[in-house]
PDB file of N, H, CA, C and O in Angstrom:
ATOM      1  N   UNK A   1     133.643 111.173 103.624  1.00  0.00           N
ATOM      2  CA  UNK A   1     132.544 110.500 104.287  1.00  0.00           C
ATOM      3  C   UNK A   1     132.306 111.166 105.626  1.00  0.00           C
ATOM      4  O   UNK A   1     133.135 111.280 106.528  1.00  0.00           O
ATOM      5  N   UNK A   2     130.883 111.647 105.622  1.00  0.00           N
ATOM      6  H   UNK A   2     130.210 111.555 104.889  1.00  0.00           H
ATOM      7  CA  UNK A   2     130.784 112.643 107.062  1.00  0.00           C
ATOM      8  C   UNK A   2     129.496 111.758 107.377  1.00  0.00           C
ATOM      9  O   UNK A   2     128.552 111.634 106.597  1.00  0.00           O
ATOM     10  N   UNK A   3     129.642 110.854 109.273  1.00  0.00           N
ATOM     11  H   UNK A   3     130.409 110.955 109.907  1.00  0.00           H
ATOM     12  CA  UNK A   3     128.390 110.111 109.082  1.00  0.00           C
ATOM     13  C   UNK A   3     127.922 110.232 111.088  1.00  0.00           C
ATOM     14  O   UNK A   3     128.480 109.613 111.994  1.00  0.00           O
ATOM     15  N   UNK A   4     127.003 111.022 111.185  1.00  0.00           N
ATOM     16  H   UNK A   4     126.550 111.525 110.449  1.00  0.00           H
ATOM     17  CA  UNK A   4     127.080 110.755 112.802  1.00  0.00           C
ATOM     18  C   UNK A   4     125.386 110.960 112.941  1.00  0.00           C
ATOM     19  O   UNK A   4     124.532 111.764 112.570  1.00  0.00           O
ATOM     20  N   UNK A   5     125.475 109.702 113.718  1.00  0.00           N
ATOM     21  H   UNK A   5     126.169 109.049 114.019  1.00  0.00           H
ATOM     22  CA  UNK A   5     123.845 109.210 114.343  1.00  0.00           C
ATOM     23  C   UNK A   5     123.428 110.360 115.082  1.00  0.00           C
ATOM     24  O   UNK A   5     124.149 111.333 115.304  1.00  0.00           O
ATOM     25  N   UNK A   6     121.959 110.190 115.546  1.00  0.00           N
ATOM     26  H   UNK A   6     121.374 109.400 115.366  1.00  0.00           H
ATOM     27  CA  UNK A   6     121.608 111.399 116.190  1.00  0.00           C
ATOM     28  C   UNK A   6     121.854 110.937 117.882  1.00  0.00           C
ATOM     29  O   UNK A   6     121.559 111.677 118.820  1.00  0.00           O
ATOM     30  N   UNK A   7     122.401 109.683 118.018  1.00  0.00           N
ATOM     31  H   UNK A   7     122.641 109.081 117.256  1.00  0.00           H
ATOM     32  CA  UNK A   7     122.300 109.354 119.415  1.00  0.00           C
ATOM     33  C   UNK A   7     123.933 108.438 119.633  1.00  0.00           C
ATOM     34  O   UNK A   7     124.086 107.221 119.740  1.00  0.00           O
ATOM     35  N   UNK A   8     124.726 109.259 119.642  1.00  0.00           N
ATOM     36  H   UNK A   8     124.602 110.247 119.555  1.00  0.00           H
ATOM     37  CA  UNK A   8     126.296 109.359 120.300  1.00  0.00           C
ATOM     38  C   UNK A   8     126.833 108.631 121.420  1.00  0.00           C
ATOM     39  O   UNK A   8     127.912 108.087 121.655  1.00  0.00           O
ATOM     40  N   UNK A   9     125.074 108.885 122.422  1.00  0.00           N
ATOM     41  H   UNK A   9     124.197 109.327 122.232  1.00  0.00           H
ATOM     42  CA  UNK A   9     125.341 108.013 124.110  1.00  0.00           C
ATOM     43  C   UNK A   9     125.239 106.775 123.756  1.00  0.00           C
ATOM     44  O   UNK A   9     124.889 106.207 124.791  1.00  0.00           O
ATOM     45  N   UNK A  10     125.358 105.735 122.650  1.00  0.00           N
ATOM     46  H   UNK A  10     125.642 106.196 121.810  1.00  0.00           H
ATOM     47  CA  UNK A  10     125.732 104.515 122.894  1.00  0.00           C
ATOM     48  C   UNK A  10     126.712 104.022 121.401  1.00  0.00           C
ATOM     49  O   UNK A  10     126.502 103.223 120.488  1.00  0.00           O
ATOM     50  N   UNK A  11     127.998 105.092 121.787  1.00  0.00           N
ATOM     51  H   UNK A  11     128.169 105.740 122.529  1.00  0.00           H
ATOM     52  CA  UNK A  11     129.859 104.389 121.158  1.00  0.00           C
ATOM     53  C   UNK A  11     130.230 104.111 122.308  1.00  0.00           C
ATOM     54  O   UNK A  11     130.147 104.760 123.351  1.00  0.00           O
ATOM     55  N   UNK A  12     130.725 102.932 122.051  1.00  0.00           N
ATOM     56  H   UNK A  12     130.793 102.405 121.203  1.00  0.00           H
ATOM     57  CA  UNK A  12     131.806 102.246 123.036  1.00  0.00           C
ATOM     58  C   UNK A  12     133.078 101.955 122.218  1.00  0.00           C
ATOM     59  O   UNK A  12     133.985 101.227 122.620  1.00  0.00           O
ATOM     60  N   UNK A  13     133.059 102.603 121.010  1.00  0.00           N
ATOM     61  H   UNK A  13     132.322 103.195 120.683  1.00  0.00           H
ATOM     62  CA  UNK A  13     134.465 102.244 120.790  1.00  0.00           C
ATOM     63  C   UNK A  13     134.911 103.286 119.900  1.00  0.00           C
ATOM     64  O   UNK A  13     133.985 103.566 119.138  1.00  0.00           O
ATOM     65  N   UNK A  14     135.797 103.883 119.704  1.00  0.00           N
ATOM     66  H   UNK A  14     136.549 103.656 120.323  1.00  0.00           H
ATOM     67  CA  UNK A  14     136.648 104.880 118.884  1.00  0.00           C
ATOM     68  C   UNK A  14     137.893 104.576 118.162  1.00  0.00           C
ATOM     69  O   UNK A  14     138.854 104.069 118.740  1.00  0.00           O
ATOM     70  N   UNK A  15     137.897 104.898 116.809  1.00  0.00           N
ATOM     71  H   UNK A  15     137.116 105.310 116.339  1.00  0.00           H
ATOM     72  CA  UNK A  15     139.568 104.799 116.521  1.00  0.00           C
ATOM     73  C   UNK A  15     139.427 106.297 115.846  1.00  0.00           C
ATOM     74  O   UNK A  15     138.606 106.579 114.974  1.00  0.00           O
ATOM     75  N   UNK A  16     140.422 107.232 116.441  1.00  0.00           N
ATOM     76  H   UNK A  16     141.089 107.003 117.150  1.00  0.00           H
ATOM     77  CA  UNK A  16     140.940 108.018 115.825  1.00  0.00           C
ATOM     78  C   UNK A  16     142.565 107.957 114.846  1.00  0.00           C
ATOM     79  O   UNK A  16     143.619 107.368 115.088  1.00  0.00           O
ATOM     80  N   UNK A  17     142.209 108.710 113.880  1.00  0.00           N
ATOM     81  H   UNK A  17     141.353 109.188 113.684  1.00  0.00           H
ATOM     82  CA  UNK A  17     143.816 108.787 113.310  1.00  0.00           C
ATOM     83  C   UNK A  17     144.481 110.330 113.675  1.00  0.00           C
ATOM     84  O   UNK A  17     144.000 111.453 113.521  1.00  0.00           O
ATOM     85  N   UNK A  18     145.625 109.939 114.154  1.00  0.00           N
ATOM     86  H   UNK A  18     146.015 109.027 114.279  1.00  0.00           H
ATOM     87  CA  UNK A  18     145.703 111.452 114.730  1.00  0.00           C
ATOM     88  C   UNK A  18     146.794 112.213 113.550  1.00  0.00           C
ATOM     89  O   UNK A  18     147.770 111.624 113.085  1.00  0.00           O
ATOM     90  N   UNK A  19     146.497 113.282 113.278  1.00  0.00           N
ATOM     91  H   UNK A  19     145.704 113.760 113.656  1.00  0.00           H
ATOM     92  CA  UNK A  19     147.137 114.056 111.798  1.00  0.00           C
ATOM     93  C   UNK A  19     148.015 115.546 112.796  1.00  0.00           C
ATOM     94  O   UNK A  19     148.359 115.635 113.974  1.00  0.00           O
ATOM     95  N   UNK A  20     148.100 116.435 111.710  1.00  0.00           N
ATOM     96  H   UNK A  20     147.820 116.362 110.752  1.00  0.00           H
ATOM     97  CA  UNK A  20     148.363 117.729 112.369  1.00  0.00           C
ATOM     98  C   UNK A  20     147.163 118.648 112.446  1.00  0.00           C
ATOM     99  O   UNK A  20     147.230 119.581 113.246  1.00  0.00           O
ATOM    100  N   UNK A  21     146.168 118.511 111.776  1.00  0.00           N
ATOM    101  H   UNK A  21     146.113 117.753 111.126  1.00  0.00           H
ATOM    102  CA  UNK A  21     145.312 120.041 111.439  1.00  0.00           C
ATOM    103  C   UNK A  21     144.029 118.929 111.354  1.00  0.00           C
ATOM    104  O   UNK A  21     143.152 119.036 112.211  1.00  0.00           O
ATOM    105  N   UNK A  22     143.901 117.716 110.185  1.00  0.00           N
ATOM    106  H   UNK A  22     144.614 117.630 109.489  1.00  0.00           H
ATOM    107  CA  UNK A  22     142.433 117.434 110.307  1.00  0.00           C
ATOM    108  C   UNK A  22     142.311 115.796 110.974  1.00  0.00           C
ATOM    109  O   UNK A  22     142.964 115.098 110.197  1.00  0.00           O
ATOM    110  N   UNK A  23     141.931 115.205 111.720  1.00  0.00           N
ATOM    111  H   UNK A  23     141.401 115.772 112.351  1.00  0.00           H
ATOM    112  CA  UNK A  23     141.915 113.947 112.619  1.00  0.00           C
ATOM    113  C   UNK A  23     140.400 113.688 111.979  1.00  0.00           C
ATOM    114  O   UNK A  23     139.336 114.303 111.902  1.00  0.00           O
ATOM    115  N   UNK A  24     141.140 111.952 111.424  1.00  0.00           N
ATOM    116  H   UNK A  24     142.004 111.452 111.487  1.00  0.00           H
ATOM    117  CA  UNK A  24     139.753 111.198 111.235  1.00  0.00           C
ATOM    118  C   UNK A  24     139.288 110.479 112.791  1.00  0.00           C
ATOM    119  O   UNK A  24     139.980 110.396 113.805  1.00  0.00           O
ATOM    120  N   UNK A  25     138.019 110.057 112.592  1.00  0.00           N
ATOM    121  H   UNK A  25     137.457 110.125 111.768  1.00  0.00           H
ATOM    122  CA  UNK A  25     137.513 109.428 113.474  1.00  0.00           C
ATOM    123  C   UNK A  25     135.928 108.746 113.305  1.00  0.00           C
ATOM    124  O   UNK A  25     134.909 109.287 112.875  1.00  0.00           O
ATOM    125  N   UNK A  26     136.152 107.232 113.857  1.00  0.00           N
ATOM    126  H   UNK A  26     136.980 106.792 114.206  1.00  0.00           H
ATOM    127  CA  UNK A  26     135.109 106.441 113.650  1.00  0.00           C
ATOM    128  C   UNK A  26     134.881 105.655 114.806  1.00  0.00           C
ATOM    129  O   UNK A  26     135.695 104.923 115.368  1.00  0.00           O
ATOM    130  N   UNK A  27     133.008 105.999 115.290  1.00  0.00           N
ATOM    131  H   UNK A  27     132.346 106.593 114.833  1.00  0.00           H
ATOM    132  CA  UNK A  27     133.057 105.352 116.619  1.00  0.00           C
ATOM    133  C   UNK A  27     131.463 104.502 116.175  1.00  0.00           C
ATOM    134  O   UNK A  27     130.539 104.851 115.440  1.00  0.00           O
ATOM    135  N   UNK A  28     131.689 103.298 116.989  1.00  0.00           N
ATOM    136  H   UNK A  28     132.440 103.015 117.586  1.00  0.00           H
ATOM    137  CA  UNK A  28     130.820 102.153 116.293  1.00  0.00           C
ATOM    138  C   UNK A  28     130.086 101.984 117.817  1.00  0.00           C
ATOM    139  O   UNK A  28     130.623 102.566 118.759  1.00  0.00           O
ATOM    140  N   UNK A  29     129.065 101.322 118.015  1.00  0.00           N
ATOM    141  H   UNK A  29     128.628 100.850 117.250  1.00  0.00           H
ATOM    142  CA  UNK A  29     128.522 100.808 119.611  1.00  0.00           C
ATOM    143  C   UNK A  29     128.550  99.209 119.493  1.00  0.00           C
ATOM    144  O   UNK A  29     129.161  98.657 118.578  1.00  0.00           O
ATOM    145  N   UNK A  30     127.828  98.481 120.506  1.00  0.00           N
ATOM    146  H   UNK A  30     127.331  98.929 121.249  1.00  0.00           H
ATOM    147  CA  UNK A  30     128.453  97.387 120.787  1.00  0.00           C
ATOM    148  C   UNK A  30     128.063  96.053 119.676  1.00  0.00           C
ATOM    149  O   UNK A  30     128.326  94.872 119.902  1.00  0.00           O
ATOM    150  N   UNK A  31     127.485  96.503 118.643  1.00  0.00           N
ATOM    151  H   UNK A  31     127.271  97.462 118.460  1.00  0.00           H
ATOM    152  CA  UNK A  31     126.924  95.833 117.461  1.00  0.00           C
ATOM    153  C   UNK A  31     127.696  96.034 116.496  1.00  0.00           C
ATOM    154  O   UNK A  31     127.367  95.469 115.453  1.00  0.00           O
ATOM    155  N   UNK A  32     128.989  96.892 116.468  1.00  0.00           N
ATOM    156  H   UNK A  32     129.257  97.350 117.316  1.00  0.00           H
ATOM    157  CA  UNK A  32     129.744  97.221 115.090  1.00  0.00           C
ATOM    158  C   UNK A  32     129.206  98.196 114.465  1.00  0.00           C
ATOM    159  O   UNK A  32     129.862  98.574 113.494  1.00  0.00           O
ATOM    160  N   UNK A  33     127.918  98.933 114.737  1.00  0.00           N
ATOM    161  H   UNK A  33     127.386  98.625 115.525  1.00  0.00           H
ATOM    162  CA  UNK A  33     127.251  99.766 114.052  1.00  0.00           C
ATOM    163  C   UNK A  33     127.748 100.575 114.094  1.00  0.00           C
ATOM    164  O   UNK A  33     128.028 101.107 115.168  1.00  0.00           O
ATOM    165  N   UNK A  34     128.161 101.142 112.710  1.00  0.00           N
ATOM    166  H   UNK A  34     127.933 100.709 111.838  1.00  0.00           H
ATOM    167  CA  UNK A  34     129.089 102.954 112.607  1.00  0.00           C
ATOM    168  C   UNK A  34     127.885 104.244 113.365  1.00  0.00           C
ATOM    169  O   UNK A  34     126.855 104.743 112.912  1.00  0.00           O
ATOM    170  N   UNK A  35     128.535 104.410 114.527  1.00  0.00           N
ATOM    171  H   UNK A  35     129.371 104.005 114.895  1.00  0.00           H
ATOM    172  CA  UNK A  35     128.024 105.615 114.221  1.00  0.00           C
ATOM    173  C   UNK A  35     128.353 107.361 113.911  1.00  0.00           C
ATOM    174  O   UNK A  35     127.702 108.402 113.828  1.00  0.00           O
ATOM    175  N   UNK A  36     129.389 107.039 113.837  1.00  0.00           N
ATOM    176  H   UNK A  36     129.918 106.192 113.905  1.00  0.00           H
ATOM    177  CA  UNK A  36     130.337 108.442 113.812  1.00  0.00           C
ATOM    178  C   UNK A  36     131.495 108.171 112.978  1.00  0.00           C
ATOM    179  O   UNK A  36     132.447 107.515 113.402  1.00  0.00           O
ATOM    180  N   UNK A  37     131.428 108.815 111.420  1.00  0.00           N
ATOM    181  H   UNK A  37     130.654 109.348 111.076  1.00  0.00           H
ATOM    182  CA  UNK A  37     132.545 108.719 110.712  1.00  0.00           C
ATOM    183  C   UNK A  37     132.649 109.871 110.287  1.00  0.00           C
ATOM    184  O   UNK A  37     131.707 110.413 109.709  1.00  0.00           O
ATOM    185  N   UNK A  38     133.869 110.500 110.500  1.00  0.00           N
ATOM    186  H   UNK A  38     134.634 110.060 110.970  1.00  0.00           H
ATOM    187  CA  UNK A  38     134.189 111.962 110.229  1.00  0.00           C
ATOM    188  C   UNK A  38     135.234 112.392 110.386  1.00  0.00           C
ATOM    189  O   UNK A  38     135.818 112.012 111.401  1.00  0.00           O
ATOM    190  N   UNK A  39     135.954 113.383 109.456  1.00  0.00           N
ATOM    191  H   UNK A  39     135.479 113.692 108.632  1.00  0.00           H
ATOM    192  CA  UNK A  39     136.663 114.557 110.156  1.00  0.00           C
ATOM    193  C   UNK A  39     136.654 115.292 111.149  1.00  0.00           C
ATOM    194  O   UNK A  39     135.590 115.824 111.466  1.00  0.00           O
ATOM    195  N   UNK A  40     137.498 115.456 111.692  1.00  0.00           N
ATOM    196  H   UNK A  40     138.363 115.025 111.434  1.00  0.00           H
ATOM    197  CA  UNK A  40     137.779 116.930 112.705  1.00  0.00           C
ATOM    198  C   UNK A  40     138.186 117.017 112.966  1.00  0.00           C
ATOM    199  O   UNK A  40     138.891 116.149 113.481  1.00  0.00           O
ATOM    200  N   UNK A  41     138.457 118.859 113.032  1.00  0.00           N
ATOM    201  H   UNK A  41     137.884 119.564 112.614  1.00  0.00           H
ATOM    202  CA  UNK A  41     139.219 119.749 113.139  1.00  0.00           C
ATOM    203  C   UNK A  41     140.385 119.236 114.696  1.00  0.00           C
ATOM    204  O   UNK A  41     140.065 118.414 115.555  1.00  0.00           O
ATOM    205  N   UNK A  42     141.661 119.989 114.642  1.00  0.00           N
ATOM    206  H   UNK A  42     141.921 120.656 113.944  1.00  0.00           H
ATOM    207  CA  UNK A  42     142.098 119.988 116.287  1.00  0.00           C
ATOM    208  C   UNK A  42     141.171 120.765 116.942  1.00  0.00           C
ATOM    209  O   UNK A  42     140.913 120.314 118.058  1.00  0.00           O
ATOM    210  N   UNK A  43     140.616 121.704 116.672  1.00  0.00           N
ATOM    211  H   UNK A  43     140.825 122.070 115.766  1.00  0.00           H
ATOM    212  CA  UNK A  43     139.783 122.758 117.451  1.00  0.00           C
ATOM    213  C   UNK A  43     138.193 121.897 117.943  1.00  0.00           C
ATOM    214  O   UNK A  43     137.299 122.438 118.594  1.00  0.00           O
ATOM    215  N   UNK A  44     138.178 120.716 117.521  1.00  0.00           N
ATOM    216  H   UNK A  44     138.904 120.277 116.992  1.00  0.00           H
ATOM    217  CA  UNK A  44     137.067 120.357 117.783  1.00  0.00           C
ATOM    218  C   UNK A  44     136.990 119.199 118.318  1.00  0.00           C
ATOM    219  O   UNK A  44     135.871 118.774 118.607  1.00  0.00           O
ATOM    220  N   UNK A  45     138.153 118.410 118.580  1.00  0.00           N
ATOM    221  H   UNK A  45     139.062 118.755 118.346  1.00  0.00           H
ATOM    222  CA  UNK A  45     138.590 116.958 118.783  1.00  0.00           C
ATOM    223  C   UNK A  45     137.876 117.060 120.460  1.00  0.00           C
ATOM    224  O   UNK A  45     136.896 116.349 120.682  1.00  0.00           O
ATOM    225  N   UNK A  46     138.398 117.928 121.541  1.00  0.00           N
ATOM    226  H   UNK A  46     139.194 118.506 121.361  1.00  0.00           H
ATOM    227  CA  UNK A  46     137.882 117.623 122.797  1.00  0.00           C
ATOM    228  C   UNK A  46     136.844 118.006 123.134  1.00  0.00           C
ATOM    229  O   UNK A  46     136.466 117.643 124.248  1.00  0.00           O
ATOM    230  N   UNK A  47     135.923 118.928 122.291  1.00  0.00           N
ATOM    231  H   UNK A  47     136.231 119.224 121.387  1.00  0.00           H
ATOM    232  CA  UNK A  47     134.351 118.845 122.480  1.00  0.00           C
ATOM    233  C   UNK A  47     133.999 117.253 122.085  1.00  0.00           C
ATOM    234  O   UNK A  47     133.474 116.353 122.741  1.00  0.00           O
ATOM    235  N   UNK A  48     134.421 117.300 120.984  1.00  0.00           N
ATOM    236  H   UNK A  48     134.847 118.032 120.451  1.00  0.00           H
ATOM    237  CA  UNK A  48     133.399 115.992 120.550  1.00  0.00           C
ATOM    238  C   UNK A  48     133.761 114.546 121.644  1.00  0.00           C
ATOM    239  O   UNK A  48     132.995 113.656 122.014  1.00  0.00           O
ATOM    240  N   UNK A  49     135.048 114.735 121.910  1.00  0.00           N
ATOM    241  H   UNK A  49     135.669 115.458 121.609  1.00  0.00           H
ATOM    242  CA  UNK A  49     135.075 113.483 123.401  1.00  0.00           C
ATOM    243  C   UNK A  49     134.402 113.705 124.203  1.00  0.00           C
ATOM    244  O   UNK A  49     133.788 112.741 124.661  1.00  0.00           O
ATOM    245  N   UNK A  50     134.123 115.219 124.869  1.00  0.00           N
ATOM    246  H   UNK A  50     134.622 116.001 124.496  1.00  0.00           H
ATOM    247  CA  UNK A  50     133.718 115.281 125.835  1.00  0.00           C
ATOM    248  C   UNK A  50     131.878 114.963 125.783  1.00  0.00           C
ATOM    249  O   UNK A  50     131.185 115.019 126.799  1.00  0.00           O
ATOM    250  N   UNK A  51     131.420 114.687 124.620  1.00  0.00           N
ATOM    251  H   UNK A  51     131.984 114.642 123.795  1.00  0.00           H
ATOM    252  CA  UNK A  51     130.316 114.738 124.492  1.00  0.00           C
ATOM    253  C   UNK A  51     129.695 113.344 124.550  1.00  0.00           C
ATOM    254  O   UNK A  51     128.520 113.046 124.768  1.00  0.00           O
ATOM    255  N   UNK A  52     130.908 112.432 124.267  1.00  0.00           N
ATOM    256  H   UNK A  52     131.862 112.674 124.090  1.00  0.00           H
ATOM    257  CA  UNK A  52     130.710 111.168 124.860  1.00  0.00           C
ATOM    258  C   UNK A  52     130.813 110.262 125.810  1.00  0.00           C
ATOM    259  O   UNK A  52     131.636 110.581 126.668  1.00  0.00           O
ATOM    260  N   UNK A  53     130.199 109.084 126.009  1.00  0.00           N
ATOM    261  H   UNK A  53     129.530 108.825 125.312  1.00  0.00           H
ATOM    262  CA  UNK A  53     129.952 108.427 127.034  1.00  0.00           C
ATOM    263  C   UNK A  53     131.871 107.705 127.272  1.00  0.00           C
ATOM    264  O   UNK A  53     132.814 107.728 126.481  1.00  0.00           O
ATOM    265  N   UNK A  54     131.769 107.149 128.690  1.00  0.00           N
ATOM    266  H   UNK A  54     131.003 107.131 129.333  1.00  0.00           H
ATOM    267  CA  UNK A  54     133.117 106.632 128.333  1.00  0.00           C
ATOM    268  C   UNK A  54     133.420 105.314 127.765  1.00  0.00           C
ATOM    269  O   UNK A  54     132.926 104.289 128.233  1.00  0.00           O
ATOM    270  N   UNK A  55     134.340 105.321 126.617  1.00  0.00           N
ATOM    271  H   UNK A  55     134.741 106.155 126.237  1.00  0.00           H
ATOM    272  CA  UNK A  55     134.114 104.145 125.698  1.00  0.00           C
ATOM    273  C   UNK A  55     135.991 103.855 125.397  1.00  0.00           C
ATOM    274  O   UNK A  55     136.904 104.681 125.418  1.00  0.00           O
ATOM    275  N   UNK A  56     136.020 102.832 125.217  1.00  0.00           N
ATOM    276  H   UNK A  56     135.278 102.161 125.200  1.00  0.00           H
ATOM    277  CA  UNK A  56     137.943 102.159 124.501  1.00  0.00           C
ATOM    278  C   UNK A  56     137.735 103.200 123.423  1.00  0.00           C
ATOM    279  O   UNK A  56     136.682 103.226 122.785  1.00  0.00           O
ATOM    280  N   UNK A  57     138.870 104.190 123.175  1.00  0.00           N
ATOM    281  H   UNK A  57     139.725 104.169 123.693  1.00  0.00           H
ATOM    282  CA  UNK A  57     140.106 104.696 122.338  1.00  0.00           C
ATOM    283  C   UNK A  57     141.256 103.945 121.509  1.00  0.00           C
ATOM    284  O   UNK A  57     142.329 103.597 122.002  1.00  0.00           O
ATOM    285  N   UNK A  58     140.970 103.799 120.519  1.00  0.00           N
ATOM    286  H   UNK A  58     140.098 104.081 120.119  1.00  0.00           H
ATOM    287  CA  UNK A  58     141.798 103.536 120.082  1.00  0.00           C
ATOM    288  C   UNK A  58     142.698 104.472 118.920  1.00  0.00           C
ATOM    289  O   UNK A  58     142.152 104.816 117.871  1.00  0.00           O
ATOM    290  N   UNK A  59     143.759 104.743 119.149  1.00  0.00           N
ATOM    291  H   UNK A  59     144.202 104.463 120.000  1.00  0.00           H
ATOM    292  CA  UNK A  59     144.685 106.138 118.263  1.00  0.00           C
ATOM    293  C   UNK A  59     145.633 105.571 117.362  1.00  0.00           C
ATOM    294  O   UNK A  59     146.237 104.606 117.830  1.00  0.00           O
ATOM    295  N   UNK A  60     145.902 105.873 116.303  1.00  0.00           N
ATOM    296  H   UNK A  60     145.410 106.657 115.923  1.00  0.00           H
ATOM    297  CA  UNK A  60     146.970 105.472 115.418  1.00  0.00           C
ATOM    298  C   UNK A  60     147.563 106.852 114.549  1.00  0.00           C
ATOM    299  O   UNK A  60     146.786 107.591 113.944  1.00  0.00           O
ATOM    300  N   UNK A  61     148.627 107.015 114.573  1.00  0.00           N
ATOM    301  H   UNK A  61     149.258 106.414 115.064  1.00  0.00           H
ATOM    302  CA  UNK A  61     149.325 107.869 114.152  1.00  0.00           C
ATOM    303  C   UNK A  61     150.788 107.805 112.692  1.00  0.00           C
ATOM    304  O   UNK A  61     151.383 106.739 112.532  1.00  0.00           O
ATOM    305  N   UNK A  62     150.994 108.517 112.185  1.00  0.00           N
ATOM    306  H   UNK A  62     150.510 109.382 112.315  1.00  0.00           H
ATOM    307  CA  UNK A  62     152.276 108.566 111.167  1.00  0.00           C
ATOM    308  C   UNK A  62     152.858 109.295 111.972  1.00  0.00           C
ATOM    309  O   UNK A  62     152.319 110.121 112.709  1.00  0.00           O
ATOM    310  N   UNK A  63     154.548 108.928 111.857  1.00  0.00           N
ATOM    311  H   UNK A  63     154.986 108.257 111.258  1.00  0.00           H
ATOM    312  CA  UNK A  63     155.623 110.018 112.186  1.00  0.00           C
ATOM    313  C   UNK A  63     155.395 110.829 112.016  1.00  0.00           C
ATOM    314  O   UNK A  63     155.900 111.523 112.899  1.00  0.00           O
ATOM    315  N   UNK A  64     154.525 111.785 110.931  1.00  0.00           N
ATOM    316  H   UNK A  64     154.115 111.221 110.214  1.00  0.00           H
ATOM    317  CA  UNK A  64     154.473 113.616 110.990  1.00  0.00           C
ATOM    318  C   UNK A  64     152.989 113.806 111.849  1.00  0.00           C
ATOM    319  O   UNK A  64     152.554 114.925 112.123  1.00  0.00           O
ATOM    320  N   UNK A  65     152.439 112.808 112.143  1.00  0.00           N
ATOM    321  H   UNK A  65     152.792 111.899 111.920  1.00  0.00           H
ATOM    322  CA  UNK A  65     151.372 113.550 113.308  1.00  0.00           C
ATOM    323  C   UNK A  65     151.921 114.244 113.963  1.00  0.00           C
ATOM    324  O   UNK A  65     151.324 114.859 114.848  1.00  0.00           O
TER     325      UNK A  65
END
């Protein structure tokens, strides 16, 4: 499932799963509305934060993350 709105500046909330190589991530705004469900890469994880507004993180991980 690859799903991202054309307008990013309003997630206020994130849960990433953090892996070794591919990190899911789903960020909703203040209605629950998905707007970002996707993979990505480590190589791409701190563009795509940096491209957002500042919003709650939330991270969950397995022992081999």
């Amino acid at each position: 499932m690859s799903k991202i709105a054309a307008d990013v500046s309003v997630v206020t909330s994130v849960g990433l799963d953090l892996a070794k190589h591919v990190f899911q991530v789903h960020a909703v705004d203040t209605g629950g509305k998905v707007i970002v469900a996707k993979a990505l890469r480590r190589r791409d994880v701190l563009p795509f934060f940096a491209a957002l507004p500042p919003c709650l993180v939330g991270m969950e991980a397995s022992g081999s993350a």
